[in-house]
C-alpha positions in Angstrom: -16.8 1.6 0.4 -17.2 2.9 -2.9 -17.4 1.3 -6.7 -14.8 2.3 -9.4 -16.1 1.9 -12.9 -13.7 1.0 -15.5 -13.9 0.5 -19.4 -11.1 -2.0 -20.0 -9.8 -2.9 -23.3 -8.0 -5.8 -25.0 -9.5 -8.6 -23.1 -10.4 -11.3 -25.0 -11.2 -14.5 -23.4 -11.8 -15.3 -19.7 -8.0 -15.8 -19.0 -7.8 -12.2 -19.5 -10.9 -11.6 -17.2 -9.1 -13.2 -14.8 -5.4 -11.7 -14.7 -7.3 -8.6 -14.8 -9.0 -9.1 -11.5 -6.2 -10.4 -10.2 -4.4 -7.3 -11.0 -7.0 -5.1 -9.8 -7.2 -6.9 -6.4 -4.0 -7.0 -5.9 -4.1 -3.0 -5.7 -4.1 -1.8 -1.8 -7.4 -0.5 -1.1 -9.6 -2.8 -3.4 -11.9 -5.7 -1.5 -12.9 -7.1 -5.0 -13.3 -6.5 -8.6 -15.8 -7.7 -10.4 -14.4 -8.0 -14.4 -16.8 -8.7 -17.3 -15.5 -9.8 -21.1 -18.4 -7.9 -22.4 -18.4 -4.9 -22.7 -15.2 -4.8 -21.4 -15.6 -3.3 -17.8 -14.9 -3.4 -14.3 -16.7 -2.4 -11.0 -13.8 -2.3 -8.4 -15.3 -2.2 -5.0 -13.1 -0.3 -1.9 -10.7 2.4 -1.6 -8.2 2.8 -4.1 -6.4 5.5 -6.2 -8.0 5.5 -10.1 -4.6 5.9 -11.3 -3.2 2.7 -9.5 -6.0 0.5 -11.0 -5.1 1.7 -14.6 -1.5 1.2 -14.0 -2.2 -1.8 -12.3 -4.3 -2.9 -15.3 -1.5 -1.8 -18.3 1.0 -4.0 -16.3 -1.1 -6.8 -17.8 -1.1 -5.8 -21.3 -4.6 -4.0 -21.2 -6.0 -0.6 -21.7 -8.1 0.8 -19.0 -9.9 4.0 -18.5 -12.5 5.7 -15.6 -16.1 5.5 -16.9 -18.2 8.4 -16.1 
């Protein structure tokens, strides 16, 4: 199992945290995310394509990007 970092932006309350993480766990491969308001990250843990997490993340209304 591996860890994904993500900078995600336009969250701004815990609702967001959550449909975020729903979102991200609901991408094939992932076992859980774990989604923090701030600084506006997440640490996806699993097997799953960078570029499904992003555009599972912009089909909730948020920016996301791989942190290095």
């Amino acid at each position: 199992m591996s860890n994904i970092n993500l900078k995600i932006t336009g969250m701004t309350c815990e609702h967001c945290v959550r449909a975020v993480a729903k979102a991200l766990e609901g991408v094939p491969g992932v076992e859980k995310a774990d989604v923090t308001l701030t600084p506006g990250e997440a640490v996806v843990h699993g097997q799953a394509s960078t570029a499904a997490l992003i555009a599972a993340v912009k089909e909730e209304g948020y920016e996301a990007e791989v942190r290095g």
